[in-house]
VOMAR-917862 format. One record per residue: residue in three letters; x, y, z of N, C-alpha, C in turn. Coordinates in steps of 0.2 Angstrom, whole numbers, plus 2048, in hexadecimal, padded with zeros to 3 digits. Layout:
ALAXYZXYZXYZ/...
END
This chain:
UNK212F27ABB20DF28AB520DF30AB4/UNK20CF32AAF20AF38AAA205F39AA5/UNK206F40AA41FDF41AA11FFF44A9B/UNK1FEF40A951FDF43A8E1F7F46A8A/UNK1F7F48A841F1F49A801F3F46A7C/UNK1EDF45A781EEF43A701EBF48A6B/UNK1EFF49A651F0F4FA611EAF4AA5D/UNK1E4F4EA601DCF4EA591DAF52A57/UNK1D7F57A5B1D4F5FA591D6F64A62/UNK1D5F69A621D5F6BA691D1F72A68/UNK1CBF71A6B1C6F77A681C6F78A5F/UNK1C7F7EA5D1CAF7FA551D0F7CA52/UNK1D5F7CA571D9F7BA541DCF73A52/UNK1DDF72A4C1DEF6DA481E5F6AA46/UNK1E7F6EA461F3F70A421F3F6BA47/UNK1F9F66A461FCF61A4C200F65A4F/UNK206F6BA4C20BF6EA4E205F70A54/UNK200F76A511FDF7AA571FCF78A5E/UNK1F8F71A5C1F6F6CA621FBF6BA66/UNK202F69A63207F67A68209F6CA6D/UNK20BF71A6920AF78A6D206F77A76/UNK1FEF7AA701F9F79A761FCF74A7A/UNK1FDF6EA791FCF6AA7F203F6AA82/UNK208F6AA7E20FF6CA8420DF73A88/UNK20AF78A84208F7DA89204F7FA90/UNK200F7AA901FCF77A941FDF72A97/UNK205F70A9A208F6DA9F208F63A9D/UNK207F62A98206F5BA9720DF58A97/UNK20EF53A99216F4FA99217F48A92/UNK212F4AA90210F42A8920BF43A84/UNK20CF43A7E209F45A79208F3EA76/UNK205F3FA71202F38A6C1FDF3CA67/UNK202F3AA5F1FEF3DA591FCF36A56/UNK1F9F39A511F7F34A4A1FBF33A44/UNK1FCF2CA41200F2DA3C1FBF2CA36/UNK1F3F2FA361EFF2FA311F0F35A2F/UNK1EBF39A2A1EEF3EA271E7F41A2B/UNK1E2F3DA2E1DCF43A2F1D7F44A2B/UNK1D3F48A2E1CDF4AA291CCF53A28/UNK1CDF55A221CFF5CA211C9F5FA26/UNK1CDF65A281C8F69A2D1C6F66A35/UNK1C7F5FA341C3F5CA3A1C9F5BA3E/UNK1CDF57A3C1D2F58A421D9F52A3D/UNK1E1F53A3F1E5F52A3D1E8F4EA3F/UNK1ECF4BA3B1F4F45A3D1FAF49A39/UNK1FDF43A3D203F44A36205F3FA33/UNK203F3FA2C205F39A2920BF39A25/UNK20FF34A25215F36A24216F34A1B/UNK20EF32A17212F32A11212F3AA0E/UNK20DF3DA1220DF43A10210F4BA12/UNK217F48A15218F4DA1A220F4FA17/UNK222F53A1822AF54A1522EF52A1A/UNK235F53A16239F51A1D23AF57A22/UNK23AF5DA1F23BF64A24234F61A29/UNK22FF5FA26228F5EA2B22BF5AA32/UNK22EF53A30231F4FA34235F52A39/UNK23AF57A3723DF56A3A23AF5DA40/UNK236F62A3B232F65A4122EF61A48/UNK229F5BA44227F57A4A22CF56A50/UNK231F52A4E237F50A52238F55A57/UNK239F5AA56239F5EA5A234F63A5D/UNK230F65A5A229F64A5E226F5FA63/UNK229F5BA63227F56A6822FF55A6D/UNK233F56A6C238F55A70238F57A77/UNK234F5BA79234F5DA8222EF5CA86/UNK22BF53A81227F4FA8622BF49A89/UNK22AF47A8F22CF41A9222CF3BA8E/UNK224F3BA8A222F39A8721FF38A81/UNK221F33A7C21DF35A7521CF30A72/UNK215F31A6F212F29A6C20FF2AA67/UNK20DF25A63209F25A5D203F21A5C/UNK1FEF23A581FBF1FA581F9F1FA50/UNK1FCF18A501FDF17A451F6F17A43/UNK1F4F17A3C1EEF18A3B1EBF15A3A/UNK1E2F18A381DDF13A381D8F19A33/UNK1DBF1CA321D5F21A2D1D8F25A27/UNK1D9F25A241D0F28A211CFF20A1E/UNK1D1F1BA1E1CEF16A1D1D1F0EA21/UNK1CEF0BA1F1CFF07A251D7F03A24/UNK1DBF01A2A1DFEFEA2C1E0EF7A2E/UNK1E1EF2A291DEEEBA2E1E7EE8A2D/UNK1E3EE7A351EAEDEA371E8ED9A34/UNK1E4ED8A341E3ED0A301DDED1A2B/UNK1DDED0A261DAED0A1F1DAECAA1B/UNK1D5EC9A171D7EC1A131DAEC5A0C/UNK1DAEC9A091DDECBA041E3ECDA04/UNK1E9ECAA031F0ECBA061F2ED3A03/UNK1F2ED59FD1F1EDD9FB1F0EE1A02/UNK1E9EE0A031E8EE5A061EAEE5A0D/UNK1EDEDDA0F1F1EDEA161F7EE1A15/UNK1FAEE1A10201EE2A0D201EEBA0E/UNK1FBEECA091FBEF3A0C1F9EF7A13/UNK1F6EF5A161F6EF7A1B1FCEF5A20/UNK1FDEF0A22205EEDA2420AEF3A23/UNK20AEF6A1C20FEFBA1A20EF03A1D/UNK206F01A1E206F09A20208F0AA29/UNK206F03A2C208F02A3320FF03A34/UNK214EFEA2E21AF00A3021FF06A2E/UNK21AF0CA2A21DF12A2921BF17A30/UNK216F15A33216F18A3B21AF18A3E/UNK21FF0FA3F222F0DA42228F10A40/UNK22BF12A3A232F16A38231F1CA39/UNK22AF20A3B22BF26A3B22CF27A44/UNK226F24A48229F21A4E232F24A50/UNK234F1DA4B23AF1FA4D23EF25A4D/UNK23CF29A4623FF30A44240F34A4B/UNK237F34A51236F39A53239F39A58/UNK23CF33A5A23CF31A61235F2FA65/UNK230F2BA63229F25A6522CF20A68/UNK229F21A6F229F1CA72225F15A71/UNK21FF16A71218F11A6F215F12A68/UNK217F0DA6420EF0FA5E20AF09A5E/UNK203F0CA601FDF0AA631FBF06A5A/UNK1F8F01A5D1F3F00A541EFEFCA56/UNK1E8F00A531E1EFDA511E2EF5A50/UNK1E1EEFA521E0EE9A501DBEE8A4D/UNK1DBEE8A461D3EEBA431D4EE2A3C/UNK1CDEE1A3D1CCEDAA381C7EDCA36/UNK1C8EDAA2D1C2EDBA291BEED8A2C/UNK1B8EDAA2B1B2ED9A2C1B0ED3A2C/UNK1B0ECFA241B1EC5A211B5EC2A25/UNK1BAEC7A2A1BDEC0A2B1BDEC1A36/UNK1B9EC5A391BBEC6A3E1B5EBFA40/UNK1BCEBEA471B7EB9A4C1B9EB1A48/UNK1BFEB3A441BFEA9A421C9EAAA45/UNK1C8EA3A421D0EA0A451D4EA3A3F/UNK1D1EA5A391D5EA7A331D9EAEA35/UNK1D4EB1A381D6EB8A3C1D9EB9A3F/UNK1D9EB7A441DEEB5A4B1E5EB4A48/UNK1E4EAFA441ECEADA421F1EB1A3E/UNK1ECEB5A391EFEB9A341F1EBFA38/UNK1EDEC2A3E1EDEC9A421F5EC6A46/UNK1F5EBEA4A1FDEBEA4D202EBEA47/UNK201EBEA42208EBEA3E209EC7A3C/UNK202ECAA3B205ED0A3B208ED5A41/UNK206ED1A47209ED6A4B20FED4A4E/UNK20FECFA4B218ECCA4C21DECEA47/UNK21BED0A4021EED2A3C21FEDBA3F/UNK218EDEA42219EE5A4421EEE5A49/UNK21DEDEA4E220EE0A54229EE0A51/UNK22BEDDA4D232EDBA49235EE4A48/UNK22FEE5A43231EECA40234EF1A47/UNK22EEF2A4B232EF8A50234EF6A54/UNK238EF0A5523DEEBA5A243EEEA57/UNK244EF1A5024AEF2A4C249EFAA4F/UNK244EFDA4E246F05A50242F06A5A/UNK245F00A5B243F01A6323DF05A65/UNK238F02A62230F05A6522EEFFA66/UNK228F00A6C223EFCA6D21CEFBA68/UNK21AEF6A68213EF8A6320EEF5A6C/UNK209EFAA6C204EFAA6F1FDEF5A6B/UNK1FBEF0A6B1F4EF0A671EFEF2A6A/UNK1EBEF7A691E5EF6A6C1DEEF2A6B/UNK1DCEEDA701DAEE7A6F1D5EE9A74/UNK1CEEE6A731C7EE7A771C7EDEA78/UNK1CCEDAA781CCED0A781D0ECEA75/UNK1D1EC9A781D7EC5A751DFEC7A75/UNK1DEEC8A7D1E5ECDA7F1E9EC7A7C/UNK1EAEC2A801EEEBDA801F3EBEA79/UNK1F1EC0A731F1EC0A6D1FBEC2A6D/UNK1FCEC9A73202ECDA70207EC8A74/UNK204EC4A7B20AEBFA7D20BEBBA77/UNK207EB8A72209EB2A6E20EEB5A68/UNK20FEBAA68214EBDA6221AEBBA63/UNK21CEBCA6C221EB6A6D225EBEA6C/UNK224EC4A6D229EC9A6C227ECEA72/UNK22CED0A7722BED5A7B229EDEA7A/UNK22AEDDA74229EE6A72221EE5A70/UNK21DEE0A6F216EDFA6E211EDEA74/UNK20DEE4A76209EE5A7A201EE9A79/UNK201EEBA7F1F8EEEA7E1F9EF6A80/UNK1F6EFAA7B1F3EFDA7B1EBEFDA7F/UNK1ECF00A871E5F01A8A1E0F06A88/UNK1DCF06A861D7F0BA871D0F0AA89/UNK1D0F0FA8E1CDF0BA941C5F0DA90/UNK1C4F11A8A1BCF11A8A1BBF0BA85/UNK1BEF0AA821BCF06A7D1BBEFFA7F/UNK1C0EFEA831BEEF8A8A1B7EF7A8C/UNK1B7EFEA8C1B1EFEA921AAEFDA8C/UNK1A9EFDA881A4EFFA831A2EF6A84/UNK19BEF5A83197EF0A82196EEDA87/UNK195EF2A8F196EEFA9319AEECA99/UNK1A1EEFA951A8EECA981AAEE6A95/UNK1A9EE6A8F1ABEDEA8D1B1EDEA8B/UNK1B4EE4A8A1BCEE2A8C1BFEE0A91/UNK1BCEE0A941C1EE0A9B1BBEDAA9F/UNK1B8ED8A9E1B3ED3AA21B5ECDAA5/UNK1BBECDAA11BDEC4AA31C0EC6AA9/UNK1C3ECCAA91C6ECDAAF1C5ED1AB3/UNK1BEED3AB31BBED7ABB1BAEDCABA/UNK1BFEE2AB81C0EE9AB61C5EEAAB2/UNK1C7EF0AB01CCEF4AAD1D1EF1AB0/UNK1D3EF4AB81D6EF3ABC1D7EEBABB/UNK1D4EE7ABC1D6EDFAB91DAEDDAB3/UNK1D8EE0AAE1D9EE0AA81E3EE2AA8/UNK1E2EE9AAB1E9EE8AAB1EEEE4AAF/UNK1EBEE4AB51F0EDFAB91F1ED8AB7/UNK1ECED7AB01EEECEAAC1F3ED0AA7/UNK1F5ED5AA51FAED5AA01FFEDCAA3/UNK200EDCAA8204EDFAAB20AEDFAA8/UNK20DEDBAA6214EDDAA1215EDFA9C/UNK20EEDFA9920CEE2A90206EE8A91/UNK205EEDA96203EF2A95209EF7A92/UNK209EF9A8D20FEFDA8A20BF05A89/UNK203F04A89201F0CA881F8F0EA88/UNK1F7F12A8D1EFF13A901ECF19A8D/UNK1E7F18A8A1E2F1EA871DEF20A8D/UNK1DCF26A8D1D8F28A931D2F2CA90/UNK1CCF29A901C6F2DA8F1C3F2AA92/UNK1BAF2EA951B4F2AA981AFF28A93/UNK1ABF24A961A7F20A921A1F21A97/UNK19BF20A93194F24A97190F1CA96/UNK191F17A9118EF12A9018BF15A87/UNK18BF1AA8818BF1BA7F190F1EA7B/UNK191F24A7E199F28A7A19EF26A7D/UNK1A4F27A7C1ABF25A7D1AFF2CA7B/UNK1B5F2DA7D1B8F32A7B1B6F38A7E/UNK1B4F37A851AFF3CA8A1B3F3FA90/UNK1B5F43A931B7F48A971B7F45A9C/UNK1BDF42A9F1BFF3EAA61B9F40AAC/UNK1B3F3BAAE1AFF3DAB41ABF3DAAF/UNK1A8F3EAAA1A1F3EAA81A0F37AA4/UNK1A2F32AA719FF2BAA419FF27AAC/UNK19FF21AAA19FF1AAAE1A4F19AB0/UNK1ABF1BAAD1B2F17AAE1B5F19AB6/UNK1B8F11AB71BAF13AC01C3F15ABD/UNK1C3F1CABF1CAF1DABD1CEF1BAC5/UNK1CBF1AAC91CFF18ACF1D2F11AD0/UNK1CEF0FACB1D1F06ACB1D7F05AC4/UNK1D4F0AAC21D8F0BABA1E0F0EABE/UNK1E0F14AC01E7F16AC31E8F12AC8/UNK1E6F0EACD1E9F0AAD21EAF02ACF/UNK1E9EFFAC91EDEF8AC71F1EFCAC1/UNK1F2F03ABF1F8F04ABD1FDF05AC0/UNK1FCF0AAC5202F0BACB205F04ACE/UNK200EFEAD0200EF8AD2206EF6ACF/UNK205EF6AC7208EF0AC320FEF4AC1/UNK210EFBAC3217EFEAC4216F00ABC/UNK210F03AB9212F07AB3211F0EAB4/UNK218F0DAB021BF16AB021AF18AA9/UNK215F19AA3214F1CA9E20EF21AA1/UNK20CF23A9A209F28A98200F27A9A/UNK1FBF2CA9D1F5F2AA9B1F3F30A96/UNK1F2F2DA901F0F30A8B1EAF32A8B/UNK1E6F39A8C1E2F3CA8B1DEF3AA81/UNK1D9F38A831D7F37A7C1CEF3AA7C/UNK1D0F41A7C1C8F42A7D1C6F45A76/UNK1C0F44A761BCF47A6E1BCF4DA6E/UNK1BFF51A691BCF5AA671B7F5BA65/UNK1B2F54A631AAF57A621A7F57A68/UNK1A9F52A6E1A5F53A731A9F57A7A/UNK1AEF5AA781B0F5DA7F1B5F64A7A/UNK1B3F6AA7E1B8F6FA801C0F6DA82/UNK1C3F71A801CAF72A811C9F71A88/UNK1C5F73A8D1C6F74A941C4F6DA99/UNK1C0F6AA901BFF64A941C5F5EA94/UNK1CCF60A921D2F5DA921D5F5FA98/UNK1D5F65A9B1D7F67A9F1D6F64AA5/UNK1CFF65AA61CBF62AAC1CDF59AAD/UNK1CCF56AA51CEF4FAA81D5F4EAA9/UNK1DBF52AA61E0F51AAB1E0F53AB3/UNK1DCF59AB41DCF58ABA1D8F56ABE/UNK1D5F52ABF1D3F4DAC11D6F47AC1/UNK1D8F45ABC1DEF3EABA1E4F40AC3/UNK1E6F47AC31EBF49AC61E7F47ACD/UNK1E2F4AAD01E0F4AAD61DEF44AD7/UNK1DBF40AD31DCF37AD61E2F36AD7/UNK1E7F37AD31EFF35AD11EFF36AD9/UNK1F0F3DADA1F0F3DAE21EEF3CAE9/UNK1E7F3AAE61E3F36AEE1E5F30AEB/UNK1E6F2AAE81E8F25AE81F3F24AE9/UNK1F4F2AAEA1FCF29AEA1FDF27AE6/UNK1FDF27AE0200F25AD9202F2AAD6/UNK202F2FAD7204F36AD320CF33AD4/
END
């Protein structure tokens, strides 16, 4: 395993170039951006309708001397949904999911991660569920053609990426958002550590941030999360990707990214899983 960050803000700094910098600077083996555009001044992506091709091909290589590289498609400045009852507006978002997946492949992206996100009218029915496995089978289709994984990140209803019947469709872990309302992501199956070890063949990519039972996106060691269970059923289940640092720039200092990889590193280490 390996320790990423995710390009969102880093203290001031805002630029994706800068960030990447910073974080290859600062010794990280795995990066993971956004293919949203951001919120001006508050923190950045790279969207790729808005980007040149000189830009691209800057990313590409900007990012070329990580281990690791991943995406996380979007979900702002407006919402992103997998299953919608207005075909429009799945059509449109479907398309901005699969312009992730062709830039993905420009960069050389191993993973892109996507929100499994239902309108509102239609979450919690059988109409959902079924419209959500056609689009991720159609997602999972697209980057099966440019050899990327799709990560979903799912708080339920894991079972969902097995039924797409397609091996390049998997989960996206993040261990706070699991952990929110009590652990009801992961309840059916005891812990985090649980959770993974049932879909041990489809964990494709692990978000890392603490969760306090109110905030999320909190500096490794200041919530509730047992990252010792979390690192030992992935070393278990013999995954070799990334753990992606996804901590807040409005609640943590640059030093608070530092501190949770090294922490992440010195459990790696007393559990022998480094």
């Amino acid at each position: 395993m390996i320790i990423g960050k995710m390009v969102w803000r880093i203290g001031d700094i805002v630029d994706v170039f800068e960030q990447i910098n910073w974080i290859r600077d600062n010794g990280f083996q795995a990066v993971c951006f956004h293919t949203s555009p951001g919120v001006e001044g508050q923190w950045q992506g790279f969207c790729p309708f808005d980007r040149s091709e000189a830009e691209i091909l800057q990313l590409q290589e900007a990012v070329s001397s990580f281990e690791t590289v991943d995406v996380h498609a979007p979900f702002t400045p407006y919402d992103i949904f997998l299953a919608a009852r207005n075909p429009r507006v799945l059509e449109t978002c479907l398309k901005e999911v699969e312009q992730a997946i062709w830039l993905a492949d420009r960069v050389g992206v191993e993973t892109v991660t996507i929100h499994a996100d239902v309108t509102p009218g239609l979450k919690g029915s059988p109409e959902a569920r079924s419209v959500m496995l056609e689009s991720l089978k159609r997602l999972g289709e697209a980057a099966a053609r440019s050899d990327v994984l799709i990560g979903a990140e799912l708080t339920g209803d894991y079972e969902i990426v097995r039924e797409t019947g397609l091996p390049n469709v998997g989960l996206t872990i993040d261990v706070g958002h699991v952990s929110m309302g009590d652990g009801a992501g992961y309840a059916d199956y005891g812990s985090i550590g649980g959770l993974i070890k049932a879909f041990s063949d489809r964990v494709f990519a692990v978000h890392i941030h603490d969760y306090d039972g109110q905030h999320d996106h909190l500096e490794v060691g200041l919530g509730r999360i047992d990252f010792e269970d979390v690192l030992s059923a992935l070393h278990g289940i013999g995954y070799g990707g990334s753990l992606m640092l996804e901590i807040s720039p409005d609640r943590n200092p640059p030093e608070a990214i530092l501190r949770s990889r090294d922490r992440l590193l010195e459990l790696m280490e007393k559990l022998g899983t480094a």
